[in-house]
The first five atom37 places (N, CA, C, CB, O) and aatype in JSON, in Angstrom:
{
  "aatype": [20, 20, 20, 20, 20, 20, 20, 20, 20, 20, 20, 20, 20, 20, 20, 20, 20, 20, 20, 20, 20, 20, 20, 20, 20, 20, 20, 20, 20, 20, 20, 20, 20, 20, 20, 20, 20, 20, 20, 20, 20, 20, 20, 20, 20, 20, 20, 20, 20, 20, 20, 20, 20, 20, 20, 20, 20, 20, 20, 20, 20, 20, 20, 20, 20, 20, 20, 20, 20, 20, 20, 20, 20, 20, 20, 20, 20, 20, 20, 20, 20, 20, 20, 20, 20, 20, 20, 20, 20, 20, 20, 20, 20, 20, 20, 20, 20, 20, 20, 20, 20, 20, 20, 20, 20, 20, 20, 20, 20, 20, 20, 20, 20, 20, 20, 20, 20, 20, 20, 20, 20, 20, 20, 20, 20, 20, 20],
  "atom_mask": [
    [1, 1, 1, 1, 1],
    [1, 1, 1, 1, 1],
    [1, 1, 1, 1, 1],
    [1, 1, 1, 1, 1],
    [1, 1, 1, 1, 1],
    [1, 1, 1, 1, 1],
    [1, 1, 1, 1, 1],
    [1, 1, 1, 1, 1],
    [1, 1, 1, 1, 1],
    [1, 1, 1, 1, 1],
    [1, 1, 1, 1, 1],
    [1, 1, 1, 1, 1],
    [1, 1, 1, 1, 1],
    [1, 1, 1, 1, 1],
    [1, 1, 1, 1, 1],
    [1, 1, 1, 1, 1],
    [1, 1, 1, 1, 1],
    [1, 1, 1, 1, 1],
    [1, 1, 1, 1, 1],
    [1, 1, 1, 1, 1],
    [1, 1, 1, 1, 1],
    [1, 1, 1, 1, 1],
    [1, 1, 1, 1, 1],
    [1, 1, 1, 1, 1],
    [1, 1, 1, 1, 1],
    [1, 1, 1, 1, 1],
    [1, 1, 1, 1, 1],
    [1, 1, 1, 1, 1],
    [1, 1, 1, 1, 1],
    [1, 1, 1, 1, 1],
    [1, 1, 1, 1, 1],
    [1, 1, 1, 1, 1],
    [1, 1, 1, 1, 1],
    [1, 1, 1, 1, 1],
    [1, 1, 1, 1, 1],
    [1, 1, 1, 1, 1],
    [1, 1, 1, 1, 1],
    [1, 1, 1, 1, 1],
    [1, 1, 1, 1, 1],
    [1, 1, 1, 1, 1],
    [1, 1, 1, 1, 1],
    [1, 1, 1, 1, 1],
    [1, 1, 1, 1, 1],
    [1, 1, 1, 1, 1],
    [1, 1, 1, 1, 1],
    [1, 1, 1, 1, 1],
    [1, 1, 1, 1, 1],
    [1, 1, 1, 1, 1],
    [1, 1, 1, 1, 1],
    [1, 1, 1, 1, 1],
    [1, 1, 1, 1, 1],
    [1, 1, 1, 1, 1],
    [1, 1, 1, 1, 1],
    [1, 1, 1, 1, 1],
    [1, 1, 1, 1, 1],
    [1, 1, 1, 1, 1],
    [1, 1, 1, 1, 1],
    [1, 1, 1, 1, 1],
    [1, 1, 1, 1, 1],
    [1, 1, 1, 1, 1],
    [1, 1, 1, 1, 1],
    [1, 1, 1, 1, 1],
    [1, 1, 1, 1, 1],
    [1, 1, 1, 1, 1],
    [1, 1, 1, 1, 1],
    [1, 1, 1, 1, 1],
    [1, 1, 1, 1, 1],
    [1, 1, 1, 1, 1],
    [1, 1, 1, 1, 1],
    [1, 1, 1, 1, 1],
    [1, 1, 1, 1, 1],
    [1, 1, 1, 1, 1],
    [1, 1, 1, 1, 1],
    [1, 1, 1, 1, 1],
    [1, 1, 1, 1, 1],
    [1, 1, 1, 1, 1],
    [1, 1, 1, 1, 1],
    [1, 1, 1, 1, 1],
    [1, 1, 1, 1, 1],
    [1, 1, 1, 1, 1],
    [1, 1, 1, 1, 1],
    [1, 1, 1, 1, 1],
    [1, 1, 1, 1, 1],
    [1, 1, 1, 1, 1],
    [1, 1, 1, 1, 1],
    [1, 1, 1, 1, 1],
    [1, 1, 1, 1, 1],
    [1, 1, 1, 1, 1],
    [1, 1, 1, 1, 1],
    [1, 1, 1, 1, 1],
    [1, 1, 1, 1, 1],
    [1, 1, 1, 1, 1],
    [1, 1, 1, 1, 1],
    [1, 1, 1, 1, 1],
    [1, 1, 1, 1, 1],
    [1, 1, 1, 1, 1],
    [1, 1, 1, 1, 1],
    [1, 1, 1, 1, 1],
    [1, 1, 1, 1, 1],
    [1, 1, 1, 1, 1],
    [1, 1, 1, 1, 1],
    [1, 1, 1, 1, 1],
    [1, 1, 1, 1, 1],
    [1, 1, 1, 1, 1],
    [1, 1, 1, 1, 1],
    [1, 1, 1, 1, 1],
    [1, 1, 1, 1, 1],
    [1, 1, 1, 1, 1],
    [1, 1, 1, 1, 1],
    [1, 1, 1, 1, 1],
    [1, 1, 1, 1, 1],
    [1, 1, 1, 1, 1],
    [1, 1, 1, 1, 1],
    [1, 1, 1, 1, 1],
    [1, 1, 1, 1, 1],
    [1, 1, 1, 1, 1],
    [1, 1, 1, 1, 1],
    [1, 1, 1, 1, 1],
    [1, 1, 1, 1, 1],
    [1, 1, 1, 1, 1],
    [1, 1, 1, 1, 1],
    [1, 1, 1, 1, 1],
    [1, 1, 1, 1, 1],
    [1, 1, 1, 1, 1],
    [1, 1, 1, 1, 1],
    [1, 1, 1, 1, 1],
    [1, 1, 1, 1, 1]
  ],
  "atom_positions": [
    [[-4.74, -51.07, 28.01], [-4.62, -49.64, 28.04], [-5.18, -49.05, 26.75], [-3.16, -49.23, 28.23], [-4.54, -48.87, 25.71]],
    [[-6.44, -48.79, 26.97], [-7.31, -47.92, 25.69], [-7.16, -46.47, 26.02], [-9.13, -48.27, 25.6], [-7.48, -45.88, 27.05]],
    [[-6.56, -46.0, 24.82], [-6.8, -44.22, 25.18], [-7.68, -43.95, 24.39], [-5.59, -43.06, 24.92], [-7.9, -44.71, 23.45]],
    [[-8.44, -42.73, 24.58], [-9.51, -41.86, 23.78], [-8.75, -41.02, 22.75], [-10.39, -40.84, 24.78], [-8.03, -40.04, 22.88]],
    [[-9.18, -41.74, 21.65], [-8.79, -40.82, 20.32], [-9.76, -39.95, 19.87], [-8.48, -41.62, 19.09], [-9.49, -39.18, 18.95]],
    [[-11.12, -39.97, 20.54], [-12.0, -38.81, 19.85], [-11.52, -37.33, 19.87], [-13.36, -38.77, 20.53], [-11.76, -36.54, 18.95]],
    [[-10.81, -37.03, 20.99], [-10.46, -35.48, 21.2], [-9.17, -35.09, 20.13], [-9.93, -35.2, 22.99], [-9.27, -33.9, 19.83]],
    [[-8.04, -35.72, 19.48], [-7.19, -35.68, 18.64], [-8.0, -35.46, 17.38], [-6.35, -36.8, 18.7], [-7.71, -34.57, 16.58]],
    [[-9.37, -36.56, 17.2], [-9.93, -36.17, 15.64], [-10.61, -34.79, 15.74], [-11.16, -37.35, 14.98], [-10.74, -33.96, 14.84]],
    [[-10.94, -34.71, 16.75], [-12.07, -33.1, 16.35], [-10.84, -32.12, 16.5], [-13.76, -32.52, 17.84], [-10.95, -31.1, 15.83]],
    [[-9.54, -32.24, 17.36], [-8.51, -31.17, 16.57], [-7.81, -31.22, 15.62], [-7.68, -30.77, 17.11], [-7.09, -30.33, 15.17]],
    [[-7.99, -32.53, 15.14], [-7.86, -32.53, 13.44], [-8.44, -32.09, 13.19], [-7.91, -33.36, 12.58], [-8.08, -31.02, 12.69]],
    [[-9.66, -32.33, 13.23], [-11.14, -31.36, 12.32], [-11.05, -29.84, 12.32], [-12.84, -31.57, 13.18], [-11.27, -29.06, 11.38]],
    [[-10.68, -29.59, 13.53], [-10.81, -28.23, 13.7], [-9.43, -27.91, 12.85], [-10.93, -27.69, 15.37], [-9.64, -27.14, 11.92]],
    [[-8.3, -28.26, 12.97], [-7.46, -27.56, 12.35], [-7.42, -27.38, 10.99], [-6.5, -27.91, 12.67], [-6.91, -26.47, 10.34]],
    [[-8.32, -28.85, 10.44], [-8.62, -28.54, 8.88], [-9.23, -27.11, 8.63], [-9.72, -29.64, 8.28], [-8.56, -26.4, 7.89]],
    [[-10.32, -26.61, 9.11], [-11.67, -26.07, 9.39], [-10.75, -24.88, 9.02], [-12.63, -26.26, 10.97], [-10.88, -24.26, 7.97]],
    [[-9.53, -24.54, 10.23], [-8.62, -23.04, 10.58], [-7.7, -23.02, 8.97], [-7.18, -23.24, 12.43], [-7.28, -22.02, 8.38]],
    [[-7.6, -24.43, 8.58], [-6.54, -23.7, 7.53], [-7.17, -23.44, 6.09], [-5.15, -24.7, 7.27], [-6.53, -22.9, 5.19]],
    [[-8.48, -23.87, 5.96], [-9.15, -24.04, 5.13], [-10.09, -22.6, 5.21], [-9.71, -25.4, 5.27], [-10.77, -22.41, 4.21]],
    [[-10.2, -21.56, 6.33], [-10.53, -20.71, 6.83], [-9.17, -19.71, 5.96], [-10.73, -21.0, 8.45], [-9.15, -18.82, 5.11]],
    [[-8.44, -20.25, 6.53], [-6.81, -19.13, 6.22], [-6.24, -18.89, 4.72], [-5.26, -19.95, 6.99], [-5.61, -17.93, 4.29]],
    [[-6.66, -20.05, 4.08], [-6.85, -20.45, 2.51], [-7.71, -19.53, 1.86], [-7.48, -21.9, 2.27], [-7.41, -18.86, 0.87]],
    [[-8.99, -19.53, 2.55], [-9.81, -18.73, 1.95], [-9.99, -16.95, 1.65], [-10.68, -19.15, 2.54], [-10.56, -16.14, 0.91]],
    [[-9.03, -17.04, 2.81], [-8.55, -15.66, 3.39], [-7.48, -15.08, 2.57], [-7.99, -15.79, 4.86], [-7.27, -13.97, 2.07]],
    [[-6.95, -16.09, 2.61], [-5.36, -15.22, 1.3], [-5.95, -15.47, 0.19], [-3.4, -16.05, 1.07], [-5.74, -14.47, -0.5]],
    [[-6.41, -16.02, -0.24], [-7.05, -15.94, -1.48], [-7.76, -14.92, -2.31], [-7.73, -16.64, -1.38], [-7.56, -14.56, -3.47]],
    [[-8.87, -14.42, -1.18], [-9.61, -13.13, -1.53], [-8.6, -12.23, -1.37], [-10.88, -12.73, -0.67], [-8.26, -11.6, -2.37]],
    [[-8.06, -12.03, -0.35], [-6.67, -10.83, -0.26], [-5.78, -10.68, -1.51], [-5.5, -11.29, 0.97], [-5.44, -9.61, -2.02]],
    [[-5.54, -11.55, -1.8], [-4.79, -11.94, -3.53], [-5.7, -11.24, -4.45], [-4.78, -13.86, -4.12], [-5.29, -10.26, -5.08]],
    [[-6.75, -11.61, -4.56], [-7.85, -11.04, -5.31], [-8.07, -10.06, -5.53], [-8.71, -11.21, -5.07], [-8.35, -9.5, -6.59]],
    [[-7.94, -9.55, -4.04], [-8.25, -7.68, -3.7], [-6.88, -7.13, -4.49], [-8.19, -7.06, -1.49], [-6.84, -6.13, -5.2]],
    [[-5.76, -8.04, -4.18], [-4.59, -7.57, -5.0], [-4.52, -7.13, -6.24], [-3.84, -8.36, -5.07], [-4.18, -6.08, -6.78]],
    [[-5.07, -8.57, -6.72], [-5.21, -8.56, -8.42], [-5.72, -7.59, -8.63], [-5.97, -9.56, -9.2], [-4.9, -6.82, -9.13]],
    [[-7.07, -6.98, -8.49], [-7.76, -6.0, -8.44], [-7.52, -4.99, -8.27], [-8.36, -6.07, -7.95], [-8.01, -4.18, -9.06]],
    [[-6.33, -4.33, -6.79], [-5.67, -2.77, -7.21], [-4.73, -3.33, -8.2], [-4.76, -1.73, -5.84], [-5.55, -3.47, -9.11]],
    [[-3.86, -3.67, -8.59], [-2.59, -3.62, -9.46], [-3.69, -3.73, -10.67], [-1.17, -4.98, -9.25], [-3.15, -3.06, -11.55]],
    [[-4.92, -4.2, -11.21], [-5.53, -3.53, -12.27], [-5.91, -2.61, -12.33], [-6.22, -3.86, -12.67], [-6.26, -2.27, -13.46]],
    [[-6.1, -1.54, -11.1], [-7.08, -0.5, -10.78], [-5.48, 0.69, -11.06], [-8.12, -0.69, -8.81], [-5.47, 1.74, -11.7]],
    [[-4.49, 0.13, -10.42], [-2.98, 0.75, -10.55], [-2.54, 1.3, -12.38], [-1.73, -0.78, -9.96], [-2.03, 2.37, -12.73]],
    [[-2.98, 0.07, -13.29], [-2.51, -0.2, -14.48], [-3.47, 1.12, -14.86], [-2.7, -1.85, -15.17], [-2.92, 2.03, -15.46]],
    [[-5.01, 1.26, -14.49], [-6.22, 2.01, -15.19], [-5.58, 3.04, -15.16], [-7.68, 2.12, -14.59], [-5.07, 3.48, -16.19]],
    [[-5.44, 3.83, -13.64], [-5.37, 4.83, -13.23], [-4.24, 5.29, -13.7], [-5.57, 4.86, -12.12], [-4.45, 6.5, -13.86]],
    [[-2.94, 5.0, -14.08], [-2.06, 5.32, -14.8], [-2.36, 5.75, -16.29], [-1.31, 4.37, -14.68], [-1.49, 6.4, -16.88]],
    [[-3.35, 5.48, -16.83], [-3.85, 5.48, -18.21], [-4.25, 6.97, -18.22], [-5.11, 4.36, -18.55], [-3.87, 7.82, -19.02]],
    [[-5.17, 7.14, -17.08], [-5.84, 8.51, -16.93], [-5.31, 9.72, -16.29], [-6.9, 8.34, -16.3], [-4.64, 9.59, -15.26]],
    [[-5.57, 11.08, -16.89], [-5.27, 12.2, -16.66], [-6.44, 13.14, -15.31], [-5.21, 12.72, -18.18], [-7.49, 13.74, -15.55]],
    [[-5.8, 12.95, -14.05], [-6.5, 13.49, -13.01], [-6.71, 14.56, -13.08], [-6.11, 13.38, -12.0], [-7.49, 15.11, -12.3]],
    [[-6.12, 15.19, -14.0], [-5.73, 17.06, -13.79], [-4.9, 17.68, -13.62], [-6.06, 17.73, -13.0], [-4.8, 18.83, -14.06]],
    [[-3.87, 16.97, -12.79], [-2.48, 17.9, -12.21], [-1.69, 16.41, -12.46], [-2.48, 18.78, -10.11], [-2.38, 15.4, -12.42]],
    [[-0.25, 16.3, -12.71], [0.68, 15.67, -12.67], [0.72, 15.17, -10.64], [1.91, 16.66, -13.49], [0.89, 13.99, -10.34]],
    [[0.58, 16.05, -9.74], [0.47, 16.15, -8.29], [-0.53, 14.98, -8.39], [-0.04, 17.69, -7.54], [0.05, 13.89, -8.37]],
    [[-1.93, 14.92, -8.5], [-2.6, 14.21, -8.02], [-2.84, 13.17, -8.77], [-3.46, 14.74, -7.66], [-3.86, 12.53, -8.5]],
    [[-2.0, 12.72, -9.88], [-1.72, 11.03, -10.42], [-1.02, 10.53, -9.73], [-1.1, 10.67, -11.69], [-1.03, 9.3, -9.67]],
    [[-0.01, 11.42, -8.82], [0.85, 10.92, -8.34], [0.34, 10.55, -7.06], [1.88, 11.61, -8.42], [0.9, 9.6, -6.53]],
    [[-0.68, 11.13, -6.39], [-1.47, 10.99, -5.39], [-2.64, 9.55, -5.11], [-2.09, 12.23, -5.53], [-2.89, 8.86, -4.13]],
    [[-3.15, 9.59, -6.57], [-4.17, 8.83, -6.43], [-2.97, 7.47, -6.84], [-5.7, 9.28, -7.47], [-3.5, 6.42, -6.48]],
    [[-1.7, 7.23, -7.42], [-1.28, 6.05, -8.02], [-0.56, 5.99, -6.09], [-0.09, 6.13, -9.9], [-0.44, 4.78, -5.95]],
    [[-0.24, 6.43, -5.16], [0.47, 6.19, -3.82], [-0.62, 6.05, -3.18], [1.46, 7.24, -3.2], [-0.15, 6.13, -2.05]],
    [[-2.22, 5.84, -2.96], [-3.52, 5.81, -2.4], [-3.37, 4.21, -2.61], [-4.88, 6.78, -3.18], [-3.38, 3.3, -1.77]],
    [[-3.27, 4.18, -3.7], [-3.48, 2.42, -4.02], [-2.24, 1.88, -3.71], [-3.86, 1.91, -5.71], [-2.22, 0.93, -2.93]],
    [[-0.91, 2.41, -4.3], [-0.23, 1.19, -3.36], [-0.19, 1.4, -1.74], [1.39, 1.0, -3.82], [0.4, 0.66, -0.96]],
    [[-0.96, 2.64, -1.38], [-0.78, 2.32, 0.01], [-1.65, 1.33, 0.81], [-0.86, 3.47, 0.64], [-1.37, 0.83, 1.9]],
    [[-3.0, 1.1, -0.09], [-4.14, 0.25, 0.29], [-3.37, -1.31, -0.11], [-5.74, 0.7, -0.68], [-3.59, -2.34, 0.54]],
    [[-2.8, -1.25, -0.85], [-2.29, -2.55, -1.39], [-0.87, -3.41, -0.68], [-1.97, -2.16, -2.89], [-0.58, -4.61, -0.63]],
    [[-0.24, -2.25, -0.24], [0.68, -2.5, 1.06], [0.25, -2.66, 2.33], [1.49, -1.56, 1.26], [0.82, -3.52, 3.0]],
    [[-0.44, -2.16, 2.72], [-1.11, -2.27, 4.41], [-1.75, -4.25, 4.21], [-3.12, -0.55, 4.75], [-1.45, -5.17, 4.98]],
    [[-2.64, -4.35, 2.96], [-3.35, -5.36, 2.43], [-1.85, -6.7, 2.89], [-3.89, -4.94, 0.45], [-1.87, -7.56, 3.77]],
    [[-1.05, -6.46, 2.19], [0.11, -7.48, 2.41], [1.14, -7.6, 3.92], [1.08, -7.11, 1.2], [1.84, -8.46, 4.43]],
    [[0.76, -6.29, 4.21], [1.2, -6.17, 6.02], [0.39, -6.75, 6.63], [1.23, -4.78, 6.8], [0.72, -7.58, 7.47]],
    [[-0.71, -6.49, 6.4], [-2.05, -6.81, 7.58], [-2.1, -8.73, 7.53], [-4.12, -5.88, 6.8], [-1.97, -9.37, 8.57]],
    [[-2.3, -9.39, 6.2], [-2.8, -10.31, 5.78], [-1.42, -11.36, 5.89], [-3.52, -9.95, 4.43], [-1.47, -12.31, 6.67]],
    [[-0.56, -11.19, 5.29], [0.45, -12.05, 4.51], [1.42, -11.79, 5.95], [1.09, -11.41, 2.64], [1.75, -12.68, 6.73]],
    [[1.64, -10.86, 6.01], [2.58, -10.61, 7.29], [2.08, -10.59, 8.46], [3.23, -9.45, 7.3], [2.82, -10.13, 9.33]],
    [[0.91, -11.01, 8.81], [-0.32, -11.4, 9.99], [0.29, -10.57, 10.85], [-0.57, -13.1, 10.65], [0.84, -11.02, 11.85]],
    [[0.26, -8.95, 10.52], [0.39, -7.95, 11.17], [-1.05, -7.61, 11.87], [0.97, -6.98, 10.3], [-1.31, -6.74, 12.69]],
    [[-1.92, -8.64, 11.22], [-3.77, -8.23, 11.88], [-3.6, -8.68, 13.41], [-5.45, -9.46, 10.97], [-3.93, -7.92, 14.32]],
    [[-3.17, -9.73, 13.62], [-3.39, -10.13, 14.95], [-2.63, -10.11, 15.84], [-3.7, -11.09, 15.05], [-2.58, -10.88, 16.8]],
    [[-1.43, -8.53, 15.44], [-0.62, -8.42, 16.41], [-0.93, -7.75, 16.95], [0.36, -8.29, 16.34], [-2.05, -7.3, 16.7]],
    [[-0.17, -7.2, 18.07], [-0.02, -6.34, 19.31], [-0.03, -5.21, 19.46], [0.81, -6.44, 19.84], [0.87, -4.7, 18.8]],
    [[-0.94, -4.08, 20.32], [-0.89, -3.15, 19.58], [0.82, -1.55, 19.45], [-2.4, -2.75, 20.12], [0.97, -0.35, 19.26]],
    [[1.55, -2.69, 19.69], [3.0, -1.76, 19.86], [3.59, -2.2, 18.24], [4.34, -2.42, 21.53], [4.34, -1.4, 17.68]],
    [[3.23, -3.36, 17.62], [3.45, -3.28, 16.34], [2.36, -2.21, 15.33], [3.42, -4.77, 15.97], [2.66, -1.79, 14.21]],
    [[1.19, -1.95, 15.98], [0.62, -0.72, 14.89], [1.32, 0.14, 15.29], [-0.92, -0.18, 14.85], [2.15, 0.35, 14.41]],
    [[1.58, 1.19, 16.69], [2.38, 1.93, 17.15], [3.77, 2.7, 16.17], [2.71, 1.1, 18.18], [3.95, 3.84, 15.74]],
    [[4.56, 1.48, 16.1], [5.72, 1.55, 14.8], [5.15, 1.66, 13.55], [6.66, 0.26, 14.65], [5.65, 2.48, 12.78]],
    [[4.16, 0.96, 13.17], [3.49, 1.52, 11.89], [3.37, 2.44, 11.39], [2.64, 1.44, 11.76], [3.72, 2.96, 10.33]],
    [[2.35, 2.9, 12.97], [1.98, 4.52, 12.63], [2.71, 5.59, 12.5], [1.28, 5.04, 13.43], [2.31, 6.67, 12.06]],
    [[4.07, 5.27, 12.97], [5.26, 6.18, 13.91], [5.86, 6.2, 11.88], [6.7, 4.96, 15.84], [5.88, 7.29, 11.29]],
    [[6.2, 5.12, 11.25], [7.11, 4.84, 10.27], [5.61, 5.52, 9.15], [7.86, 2.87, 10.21], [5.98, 6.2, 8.19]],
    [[4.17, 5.32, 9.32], [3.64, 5.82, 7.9], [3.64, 7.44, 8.4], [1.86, 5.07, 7.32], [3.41, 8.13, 7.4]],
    [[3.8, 8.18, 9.46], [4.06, 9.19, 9.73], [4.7, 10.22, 9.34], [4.26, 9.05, 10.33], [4.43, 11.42, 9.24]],
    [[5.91, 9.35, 9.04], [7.16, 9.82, 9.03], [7.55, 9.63, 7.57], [8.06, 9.13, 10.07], [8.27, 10.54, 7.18]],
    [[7.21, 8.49, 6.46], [6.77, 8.18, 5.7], [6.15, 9.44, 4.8], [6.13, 7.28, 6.2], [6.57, 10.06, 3.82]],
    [[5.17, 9.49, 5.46], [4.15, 10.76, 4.64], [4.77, 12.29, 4.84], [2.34, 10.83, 5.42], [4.75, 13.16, 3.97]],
    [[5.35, 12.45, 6.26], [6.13, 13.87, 6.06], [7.01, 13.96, 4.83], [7.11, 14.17, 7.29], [6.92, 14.79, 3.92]],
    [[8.04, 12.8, 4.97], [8.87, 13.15, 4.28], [8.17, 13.43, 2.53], [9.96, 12.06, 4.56], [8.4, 14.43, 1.85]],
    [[7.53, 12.55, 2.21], [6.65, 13.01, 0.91], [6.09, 14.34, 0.63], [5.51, 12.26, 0.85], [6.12, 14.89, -0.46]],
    [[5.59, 14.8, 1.69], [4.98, 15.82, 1.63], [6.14, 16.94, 1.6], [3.99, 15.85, 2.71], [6.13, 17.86, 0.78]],
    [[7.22, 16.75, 2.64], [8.62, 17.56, 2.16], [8.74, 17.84, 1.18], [9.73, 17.11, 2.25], [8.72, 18.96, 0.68]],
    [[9.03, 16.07, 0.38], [9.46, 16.33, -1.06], [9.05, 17.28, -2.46], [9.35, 15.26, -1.43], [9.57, 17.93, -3.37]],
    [[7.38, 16.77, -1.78], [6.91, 17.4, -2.99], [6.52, 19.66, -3.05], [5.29, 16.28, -3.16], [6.11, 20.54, -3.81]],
    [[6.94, 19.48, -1.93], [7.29, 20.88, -1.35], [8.29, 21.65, -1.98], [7.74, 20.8, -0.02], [8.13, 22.75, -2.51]],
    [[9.43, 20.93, -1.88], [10.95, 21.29, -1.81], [10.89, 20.99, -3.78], [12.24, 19.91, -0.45], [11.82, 21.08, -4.58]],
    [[10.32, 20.84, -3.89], [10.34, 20.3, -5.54], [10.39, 21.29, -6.65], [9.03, 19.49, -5.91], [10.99, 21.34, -7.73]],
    [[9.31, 22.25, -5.84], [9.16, 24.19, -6.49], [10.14, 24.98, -5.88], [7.55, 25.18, -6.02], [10.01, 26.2, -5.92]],
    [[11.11, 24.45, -5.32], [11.74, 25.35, -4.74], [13.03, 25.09, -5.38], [11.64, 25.34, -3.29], [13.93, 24.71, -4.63]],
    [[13.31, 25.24, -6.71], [14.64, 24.89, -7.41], [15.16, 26.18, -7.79], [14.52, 23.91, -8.71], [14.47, 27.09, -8.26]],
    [[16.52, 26.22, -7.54], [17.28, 27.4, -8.02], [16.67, 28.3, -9.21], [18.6, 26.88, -8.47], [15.63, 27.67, -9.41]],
    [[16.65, 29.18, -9.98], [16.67, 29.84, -11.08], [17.13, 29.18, -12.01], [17.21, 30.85, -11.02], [16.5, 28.97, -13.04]],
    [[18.53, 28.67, -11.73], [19.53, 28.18, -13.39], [19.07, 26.88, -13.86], [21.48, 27.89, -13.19], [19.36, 26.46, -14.97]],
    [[18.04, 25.95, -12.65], [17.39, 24.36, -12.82], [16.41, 24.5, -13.85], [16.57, 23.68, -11.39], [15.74, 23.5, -14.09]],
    [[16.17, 25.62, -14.57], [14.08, 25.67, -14.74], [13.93, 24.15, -16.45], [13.18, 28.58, -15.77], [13.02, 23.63, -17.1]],
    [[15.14, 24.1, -16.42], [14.43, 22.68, -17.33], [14.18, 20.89, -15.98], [16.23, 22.16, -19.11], [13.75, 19.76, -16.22]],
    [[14.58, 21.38, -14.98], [14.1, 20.18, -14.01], [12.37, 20.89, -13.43], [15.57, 19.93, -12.35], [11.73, 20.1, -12.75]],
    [[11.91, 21.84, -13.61], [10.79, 22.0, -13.21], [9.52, 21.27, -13.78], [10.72, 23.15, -13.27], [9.54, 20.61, -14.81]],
    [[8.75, 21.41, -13.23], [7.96, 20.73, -13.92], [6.9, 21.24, -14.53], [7.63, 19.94, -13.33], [6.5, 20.64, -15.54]],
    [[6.2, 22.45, -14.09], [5.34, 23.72, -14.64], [6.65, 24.78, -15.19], [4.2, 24.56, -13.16], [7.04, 25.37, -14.18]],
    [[7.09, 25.04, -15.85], [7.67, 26.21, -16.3], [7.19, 27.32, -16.67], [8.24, 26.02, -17.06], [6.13, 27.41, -17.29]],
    [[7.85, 28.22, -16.36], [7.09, 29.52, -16.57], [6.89, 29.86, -17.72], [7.6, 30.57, -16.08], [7.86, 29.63, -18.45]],
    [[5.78, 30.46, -18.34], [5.38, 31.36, -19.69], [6.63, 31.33, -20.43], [4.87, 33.04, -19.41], [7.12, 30.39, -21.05]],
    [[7.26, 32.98, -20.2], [8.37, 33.24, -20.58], [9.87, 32.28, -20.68], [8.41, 34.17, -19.9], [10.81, 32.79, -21.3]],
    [[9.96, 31.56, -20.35], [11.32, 30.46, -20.37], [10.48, 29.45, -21.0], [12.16, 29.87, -18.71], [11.22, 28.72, -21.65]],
    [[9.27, 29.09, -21.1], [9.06, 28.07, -22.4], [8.56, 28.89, -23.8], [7.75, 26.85, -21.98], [8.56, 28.43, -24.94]],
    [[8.23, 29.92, -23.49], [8.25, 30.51, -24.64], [9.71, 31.03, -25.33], [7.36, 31.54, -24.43], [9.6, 31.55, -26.44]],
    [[10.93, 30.94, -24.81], [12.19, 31.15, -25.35], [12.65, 30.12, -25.86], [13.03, 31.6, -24.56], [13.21, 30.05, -26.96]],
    [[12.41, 29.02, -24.89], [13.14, 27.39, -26.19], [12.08, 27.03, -27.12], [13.52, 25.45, -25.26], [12.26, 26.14, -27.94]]
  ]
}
């Protein structure tokens, strides 16, 4: 009783091939990582113009840098499309509420104006 072992080695082969494929794959993804969390460190250094849009451009990158670890690490790439669905439903909902926040932020009582963040002329010209 001889069995054929050729078909077991070429799915050895091949499975080397897939993980050595998958290796290569998290790797650069890591990379891309390394790369925003330096691009994260820069951009923190620098003055965009408004306090609003540091805060904008520093949530751009971790949002590229989170999807990066969903998609890749959490092999959210080759799922189904009812797992983007919830994605979309949660970065949706996600981004309203931000956008709430930063809404509701100018909208502080009168007696708050040292939690503001632009203060007016007159009340920084008194302290």
């Amino acid at each position: 009783m001889s069995h054929d072992h050729s078909h077991s080695k070429s799915a050895a082969a091949h499975d080397d091939h897939d993980v050595s494929k998958h290796i290569k794959t998290y790797l650069l993804i890591g990379l891309f990582l390394l790369i925003g969390t330096a691009l994260t460190v820069w951009a923190a250094q620098i003055h965009f113009g408004s306090h609003s849009m540091n805060i904008a451009i520093g949530l751009l990158i971790a949002t590229v840098k989170a999807s990066l670890v969903a998609l890749f690490f959490m092999h959210l790439i080759s799922e189904k499309t009812a797992i983007y669905m919830f994605m979309g439903v949660t970065v949706f909902f996600f981004t309203g509420l931000m956008v709430l926040t930063l809404w509701a932020s100018h909208d502080l009582p009168f007696e708050s104006e040292h939690l503001r963040l632009n203060k007016p002329a007159a009340a920084a010209a008194a302290h």
